[in-house]
N, CA, C and O atoms as CSV, one atom per row, in Angstrom:
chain,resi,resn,atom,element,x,y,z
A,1,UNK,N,N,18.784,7.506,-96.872
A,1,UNK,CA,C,18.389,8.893,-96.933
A,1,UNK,C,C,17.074,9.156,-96.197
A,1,UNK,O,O,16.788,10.164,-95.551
A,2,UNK,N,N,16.379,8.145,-96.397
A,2,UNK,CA,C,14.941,8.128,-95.474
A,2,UNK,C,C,15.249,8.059,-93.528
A,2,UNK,O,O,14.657,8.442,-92.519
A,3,UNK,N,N,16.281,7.468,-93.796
A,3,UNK,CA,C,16.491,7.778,-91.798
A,3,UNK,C,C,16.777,8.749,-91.607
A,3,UNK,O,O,16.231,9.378,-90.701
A,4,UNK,N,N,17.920,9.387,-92.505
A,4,UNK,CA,C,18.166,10.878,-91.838
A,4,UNK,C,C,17.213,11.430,-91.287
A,4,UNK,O,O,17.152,11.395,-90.058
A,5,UNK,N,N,16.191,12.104,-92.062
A,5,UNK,CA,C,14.450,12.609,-91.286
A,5,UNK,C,C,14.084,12.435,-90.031
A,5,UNK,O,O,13.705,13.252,-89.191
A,6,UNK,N,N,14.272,10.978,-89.972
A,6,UNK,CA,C,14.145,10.862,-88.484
A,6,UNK,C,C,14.996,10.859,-87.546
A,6,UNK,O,O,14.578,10.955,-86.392
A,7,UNK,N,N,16.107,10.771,-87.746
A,7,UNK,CA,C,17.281,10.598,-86.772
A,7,UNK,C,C,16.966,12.387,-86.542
A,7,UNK,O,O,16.689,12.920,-85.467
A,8,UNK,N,N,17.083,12.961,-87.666
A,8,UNK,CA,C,16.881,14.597,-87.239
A,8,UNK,C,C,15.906,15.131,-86.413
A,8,UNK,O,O,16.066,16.115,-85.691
A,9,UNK,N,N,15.125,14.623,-86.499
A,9,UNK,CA,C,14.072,15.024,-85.733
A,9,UNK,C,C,14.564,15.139,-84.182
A,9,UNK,O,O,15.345,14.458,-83.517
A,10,UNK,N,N,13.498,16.693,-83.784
A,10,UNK,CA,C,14.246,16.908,-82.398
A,10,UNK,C,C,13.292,16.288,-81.350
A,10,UNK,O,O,13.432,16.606,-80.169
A,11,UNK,N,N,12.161,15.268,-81.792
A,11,UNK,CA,C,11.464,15.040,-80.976
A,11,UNK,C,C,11.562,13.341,-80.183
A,11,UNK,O,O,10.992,12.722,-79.284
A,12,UNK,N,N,13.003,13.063,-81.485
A,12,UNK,CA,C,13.268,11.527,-81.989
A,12,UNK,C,C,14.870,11.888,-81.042
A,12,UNK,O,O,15.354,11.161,-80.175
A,13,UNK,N,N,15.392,13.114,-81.504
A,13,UNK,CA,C,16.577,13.273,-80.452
A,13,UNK,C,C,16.208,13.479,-78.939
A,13,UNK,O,O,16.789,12.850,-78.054
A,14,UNK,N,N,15.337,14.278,-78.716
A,14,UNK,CA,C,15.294,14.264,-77.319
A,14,UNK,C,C,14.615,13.122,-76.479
A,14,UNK,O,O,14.808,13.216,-75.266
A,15,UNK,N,N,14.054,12.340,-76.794
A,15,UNK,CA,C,13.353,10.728,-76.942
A,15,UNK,C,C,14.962,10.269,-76.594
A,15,UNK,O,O,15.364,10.082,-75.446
A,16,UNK,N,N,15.467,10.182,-77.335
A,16,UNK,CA,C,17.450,9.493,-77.201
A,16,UNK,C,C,17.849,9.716,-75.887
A,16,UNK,O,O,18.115,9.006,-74.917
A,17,UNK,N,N,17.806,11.210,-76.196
A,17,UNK,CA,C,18.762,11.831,-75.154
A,17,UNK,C,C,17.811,11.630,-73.179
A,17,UNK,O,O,18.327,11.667,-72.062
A,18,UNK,N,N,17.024,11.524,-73.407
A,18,UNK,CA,C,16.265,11.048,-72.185
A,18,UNK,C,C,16.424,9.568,-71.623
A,18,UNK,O,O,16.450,9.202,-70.448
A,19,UNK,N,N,16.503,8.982,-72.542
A,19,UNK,CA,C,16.597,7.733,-72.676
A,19,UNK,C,C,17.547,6.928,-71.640
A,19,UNK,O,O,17.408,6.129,-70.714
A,20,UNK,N,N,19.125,7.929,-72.672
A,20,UNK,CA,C,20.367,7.510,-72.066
A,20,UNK,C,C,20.438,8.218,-70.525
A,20,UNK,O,O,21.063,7.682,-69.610
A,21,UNK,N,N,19.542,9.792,-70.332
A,21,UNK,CA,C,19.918,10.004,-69.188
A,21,UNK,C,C,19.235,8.950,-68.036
A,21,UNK,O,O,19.715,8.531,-66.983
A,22,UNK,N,N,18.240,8.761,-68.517
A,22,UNK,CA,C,17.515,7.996,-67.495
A,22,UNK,C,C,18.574,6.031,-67.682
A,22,UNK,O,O,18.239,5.282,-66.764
A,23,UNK,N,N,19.273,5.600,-68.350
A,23,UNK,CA,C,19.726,4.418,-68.015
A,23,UNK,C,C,20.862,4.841,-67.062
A,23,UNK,O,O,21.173,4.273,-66.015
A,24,UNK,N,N,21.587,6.249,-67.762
A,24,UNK,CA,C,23.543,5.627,-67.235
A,24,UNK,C,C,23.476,7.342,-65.931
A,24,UNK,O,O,24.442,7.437,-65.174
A,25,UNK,N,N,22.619,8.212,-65.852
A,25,UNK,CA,C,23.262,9.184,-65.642
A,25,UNK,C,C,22.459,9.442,-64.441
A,25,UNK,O,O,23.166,9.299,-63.443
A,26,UNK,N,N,21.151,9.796,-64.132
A,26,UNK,CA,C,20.236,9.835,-63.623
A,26,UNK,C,C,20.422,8.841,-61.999
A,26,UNK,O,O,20.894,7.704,-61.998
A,27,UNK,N,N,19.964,9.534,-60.780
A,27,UNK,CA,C,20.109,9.258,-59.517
A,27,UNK,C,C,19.223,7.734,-59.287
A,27,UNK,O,O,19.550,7.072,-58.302
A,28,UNK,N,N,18.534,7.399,-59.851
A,28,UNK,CA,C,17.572,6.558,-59.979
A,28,UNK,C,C,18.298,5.278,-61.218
A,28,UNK,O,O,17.794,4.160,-61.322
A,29,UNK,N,N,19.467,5.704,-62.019
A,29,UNK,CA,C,19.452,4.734,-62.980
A,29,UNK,C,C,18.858,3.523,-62.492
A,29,UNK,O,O,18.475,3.068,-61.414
A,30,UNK,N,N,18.959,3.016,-64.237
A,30,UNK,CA,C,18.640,1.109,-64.472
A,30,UNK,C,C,19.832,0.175,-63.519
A,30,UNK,O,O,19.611,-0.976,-63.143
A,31,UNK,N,N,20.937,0.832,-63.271
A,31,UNK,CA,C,21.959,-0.618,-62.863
A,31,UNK,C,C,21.434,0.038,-61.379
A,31,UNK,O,O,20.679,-0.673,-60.716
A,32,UNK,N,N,21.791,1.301,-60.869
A,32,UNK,CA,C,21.215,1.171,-59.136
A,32,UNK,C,C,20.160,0.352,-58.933
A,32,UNK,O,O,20.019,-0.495,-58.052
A,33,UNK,N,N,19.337,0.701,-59.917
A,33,UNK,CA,C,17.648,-0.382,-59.170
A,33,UNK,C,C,18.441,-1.656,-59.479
A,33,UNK,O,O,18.571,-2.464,-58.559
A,34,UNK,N,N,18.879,-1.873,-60.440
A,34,UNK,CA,C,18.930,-4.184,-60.221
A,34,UNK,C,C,19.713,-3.700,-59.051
A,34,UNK,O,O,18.925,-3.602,-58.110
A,35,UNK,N,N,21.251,-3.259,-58.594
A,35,UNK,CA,C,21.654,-3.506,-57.294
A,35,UNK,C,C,20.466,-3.523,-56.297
A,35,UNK,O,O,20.319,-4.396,-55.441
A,36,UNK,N,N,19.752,-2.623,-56.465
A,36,UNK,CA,C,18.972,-2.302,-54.703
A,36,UNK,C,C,17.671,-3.964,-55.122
A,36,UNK,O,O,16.941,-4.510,-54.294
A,37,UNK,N,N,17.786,-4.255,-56.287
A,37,UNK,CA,C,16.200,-5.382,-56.533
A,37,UNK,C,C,17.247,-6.747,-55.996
A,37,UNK,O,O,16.830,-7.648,-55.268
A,38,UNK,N,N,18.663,-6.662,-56.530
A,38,UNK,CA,C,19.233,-7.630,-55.853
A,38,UNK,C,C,19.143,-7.865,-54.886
A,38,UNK,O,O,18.459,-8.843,-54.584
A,39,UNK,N,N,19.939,-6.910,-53.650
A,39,UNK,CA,C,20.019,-6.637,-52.431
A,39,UNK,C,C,18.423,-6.821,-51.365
A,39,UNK,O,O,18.597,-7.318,-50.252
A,40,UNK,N,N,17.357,-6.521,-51.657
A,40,UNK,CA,C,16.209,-6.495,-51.408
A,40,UNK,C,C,15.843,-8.315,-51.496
A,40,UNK,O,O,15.325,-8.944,-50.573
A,41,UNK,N,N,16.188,-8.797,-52.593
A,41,UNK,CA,C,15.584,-10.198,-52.393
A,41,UNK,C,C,16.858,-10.655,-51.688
A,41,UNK,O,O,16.502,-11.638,-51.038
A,42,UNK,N,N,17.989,-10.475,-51.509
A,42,UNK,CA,C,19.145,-10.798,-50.634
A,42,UNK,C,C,18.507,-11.069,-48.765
A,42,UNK,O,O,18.603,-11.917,-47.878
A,43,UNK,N,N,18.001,-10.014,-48.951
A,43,UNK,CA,C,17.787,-9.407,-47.042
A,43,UNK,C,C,15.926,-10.325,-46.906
A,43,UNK,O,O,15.655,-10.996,-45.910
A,44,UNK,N,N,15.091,-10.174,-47.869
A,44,UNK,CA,C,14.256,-11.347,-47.936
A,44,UNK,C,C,14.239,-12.793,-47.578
A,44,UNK,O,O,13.492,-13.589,-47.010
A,45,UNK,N,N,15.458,-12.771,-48.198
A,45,UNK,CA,C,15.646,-14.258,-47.659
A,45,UNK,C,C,16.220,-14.192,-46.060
A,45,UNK,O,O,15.545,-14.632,-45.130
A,46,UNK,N,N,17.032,-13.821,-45.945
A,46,UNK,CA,C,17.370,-13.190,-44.386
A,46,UNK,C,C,16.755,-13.220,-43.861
A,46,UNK,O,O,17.047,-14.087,-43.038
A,47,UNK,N,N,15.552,-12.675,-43.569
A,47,UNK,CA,C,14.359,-12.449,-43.083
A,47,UNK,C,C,13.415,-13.459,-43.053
A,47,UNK,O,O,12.519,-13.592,-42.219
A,48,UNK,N,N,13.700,-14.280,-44.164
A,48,UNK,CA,C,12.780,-15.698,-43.937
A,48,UNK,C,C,13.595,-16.788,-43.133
A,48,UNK,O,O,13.115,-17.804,-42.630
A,49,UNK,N,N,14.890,-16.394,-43.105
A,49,UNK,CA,C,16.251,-17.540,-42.501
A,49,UNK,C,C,15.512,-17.035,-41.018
A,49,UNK,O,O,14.881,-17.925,-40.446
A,50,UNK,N,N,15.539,-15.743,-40.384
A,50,UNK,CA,C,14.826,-15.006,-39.492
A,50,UNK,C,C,13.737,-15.575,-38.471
A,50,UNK,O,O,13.582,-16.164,-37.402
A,51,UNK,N,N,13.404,-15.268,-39.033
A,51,UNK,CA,C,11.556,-15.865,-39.131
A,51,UNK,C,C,11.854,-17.301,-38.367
A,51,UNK,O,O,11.800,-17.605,-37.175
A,52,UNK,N,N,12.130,-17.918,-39.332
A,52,UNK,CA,C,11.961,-19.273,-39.187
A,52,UNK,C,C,13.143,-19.933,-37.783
A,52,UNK,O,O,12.999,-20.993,-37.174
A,53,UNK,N,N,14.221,-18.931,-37.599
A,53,UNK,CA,C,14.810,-19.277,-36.696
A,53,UNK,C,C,14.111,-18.723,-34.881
A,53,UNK,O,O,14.351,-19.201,-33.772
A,54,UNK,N,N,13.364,-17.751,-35.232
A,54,UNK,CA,C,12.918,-17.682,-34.374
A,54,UNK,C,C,11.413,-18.352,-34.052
A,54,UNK,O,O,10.570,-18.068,-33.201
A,55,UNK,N,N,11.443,-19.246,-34.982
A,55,UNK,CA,C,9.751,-20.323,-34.598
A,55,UNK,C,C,10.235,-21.341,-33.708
A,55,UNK,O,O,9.578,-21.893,-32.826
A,56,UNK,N,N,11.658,-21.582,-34.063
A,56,UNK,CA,C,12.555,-22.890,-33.585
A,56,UNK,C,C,12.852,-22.638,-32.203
A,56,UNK,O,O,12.754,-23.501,-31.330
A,57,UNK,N,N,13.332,-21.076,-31.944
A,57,UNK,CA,C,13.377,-21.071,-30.661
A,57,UNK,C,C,12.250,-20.319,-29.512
A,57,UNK,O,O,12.354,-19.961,-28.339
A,58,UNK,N,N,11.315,-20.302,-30.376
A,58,UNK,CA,C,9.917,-20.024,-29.614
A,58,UNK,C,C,9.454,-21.332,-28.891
A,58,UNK,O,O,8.932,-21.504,-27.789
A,59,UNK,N,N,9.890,-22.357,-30.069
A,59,UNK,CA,C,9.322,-23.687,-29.779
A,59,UNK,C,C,10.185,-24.545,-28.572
A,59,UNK,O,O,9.724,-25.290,-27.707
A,60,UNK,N,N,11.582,-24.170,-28.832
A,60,UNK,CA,C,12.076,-24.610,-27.854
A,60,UNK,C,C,12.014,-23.860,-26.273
A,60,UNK,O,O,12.098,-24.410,-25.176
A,61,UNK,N,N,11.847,-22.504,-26.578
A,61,UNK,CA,C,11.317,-22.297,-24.886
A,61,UNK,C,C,10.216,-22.872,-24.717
A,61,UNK,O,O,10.183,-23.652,-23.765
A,62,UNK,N,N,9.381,-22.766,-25.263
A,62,UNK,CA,C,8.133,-23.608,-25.065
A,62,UNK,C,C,8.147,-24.783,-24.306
A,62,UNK,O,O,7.559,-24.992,-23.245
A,63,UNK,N,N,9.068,-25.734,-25.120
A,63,UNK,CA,C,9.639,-26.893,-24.592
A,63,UNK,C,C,10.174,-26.696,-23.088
A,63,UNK,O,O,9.526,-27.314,-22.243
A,64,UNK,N,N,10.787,-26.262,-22.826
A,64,UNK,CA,C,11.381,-25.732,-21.539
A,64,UNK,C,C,10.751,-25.486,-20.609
A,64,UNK,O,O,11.054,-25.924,-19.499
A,65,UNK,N,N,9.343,-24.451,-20.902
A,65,UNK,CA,C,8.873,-24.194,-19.630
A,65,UNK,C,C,7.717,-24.814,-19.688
A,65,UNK,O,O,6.857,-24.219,-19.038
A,66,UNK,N,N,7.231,-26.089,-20.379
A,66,UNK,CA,C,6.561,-27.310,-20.243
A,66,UNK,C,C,7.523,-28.506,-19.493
A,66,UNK,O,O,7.047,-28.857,-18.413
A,67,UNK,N,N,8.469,-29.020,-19.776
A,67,UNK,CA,C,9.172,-30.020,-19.730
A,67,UNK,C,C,10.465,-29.994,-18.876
A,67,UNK,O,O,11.380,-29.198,-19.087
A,68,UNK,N,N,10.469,-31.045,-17.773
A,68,UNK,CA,C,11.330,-30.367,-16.620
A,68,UNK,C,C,13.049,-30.991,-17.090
A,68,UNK,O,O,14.188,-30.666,-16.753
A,69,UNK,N,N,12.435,-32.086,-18.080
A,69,UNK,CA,C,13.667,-33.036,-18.515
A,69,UNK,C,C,14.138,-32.310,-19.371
A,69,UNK,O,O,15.360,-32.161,-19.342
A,70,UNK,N,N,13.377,-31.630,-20.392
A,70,UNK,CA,C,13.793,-30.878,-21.452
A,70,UNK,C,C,14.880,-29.935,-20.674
A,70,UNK,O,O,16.087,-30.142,-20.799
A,71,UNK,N,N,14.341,-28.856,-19.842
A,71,UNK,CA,C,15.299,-28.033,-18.956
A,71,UNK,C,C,16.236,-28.191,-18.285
A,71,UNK,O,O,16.993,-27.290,-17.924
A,72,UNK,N,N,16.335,-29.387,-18.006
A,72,UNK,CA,C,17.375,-30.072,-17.015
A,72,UNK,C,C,18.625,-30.460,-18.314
A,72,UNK,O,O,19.845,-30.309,-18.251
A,73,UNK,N,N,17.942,-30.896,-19.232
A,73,UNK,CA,C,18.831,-31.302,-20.385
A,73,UNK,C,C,19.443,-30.166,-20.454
A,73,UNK,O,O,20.539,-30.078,-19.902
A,74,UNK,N,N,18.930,-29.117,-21.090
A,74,UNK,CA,C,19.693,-28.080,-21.145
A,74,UNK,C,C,20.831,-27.253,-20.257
A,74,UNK,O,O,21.993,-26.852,-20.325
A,75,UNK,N,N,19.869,-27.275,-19.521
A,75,UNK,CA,C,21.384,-27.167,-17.895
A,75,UNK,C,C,22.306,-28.030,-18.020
A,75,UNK,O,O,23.485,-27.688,-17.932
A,76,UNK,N,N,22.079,-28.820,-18.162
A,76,UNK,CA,C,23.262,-29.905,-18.105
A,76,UNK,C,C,24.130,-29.547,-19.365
A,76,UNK,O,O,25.352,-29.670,-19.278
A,77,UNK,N,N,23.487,-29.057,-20.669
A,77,UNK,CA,C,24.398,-29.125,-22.182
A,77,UNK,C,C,25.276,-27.733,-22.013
A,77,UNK,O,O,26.491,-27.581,-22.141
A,78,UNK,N,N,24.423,-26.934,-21.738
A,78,UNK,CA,C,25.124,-25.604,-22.023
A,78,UNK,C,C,25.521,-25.144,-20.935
A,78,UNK,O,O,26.358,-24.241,-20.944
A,79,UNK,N,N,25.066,-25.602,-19.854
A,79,UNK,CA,C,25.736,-24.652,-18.376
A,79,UNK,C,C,26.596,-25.760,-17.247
A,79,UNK,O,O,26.882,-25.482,-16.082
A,80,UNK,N,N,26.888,-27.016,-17.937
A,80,UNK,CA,C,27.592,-27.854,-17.493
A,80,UNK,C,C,27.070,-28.129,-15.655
A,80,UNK,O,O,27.831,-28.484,-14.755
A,81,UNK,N,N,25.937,-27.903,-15.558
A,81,UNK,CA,C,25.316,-28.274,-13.956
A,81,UNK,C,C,25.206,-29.398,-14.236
A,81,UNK,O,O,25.141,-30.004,-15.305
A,82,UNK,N,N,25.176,-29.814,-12.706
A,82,UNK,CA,C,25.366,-31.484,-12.700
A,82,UNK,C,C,24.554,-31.471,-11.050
A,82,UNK,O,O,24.336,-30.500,-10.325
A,83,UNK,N,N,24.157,-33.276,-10.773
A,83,UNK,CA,C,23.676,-33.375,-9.938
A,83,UNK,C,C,24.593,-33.573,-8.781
A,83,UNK,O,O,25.758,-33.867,-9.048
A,84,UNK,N,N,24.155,-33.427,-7.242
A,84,UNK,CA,C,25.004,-33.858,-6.320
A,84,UNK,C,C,25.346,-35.222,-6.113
A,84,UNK,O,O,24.457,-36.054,-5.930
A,85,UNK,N,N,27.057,-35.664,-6.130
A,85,UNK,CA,C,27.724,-36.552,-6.468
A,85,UNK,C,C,27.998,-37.060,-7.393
A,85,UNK,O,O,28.068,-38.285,-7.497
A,86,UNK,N,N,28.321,-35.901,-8.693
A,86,UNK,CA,C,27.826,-36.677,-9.733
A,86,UNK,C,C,29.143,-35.898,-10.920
A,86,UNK,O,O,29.045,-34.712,-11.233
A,87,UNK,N,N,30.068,-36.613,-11.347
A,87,UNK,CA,C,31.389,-36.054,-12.088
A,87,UNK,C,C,31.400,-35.374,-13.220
A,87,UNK,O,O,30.577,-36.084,-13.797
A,88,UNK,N,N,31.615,-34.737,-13.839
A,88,UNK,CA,C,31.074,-33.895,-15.211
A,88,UNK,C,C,32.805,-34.682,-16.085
A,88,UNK,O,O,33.874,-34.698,-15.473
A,89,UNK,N,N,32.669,-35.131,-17.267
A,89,UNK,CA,C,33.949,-34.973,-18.087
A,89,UNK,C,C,33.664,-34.301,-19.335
A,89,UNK,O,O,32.715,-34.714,-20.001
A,90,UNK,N,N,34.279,-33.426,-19.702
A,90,UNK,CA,C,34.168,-33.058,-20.799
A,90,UNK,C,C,34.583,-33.364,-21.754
A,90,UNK,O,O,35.629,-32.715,-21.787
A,91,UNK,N,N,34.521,-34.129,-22.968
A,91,UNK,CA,C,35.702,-34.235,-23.907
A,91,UNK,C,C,35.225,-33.668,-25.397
A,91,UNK,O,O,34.176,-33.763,-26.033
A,92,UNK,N,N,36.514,-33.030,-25.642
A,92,UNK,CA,C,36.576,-32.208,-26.891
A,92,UNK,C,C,36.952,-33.041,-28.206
A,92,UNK,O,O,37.653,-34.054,-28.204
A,93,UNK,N,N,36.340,-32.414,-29.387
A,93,UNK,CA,C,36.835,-33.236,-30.532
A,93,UNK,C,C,37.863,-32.861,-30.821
A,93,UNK,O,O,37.706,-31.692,-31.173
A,94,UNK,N,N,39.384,-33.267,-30.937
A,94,UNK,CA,C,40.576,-32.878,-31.172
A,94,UNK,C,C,40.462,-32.467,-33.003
A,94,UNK,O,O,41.311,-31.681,-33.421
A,95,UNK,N,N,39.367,-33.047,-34.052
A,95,UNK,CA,C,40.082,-32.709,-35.385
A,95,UNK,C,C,39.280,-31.947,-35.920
A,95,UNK,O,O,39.306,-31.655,-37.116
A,96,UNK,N,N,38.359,-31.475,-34.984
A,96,UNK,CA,C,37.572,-30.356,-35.349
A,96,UNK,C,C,38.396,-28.740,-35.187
A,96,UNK,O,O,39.192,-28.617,-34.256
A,97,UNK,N,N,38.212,-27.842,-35.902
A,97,UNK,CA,C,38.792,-26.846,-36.726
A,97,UNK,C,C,38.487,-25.951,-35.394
A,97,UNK,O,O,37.500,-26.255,-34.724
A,98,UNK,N,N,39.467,-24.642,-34.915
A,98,UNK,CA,C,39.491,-23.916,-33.844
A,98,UNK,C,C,38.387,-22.458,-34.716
A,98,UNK,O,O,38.526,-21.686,-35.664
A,99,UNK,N,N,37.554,-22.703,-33.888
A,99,UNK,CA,C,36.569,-21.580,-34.317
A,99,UNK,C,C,37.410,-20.113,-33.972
A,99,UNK,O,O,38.150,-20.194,-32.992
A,100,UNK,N,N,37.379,-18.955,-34.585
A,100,UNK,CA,C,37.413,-17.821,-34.076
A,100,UNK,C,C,36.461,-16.710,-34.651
A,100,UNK,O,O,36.471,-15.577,-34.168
């Protein structure tokens, strides 16, 4: 009988009723923010995967336009140049999986 009082109260209802608008109803709810707090440390990390991939290939141009072997290596890996008189074979791994 002592809760009734307060459950009645319109200052204890509208306290409620704010409550719920602000968890389930409201443009801002509680579950949008965890999605967007999820998503946010999601793309963070991204951004550090980022980051860090581009130190690797800062470092490797670096390498490149220091190092004539380094560059030559590379010509040779990815652009299949070769020296004069000199046979290129390529061979593929047959049990490796067809990328698409």
């Amino acid at each position: 009988m002592k809760y009734t009082h307060i459950i009645t109260n319109k200052y204890v209802l509208v306290l409620l009723f704010f409550i719920v608008w602000m968890m389930f109803f409201d443009q801002r709810d509680y579950f949008e923010q965890k999605d967007r707090k999820e998503e946010l440390e999601k793309m963070e990390k991204k951004k550090a995967y980022y980051l860090s991939e581009i130190e690797k290939t800062k470092k490797a141009l670096g390498d490149l336009e220091k190092n004539p072997a380094t560059l030559e290596k590379y010509a040779r890996e990815r652009f299949l140049m070769k020296k004069d008189g000199e046979d290129i074979f390529i061979i593929e791994d047959s049990t490796r999986e067809v990328q698409q």
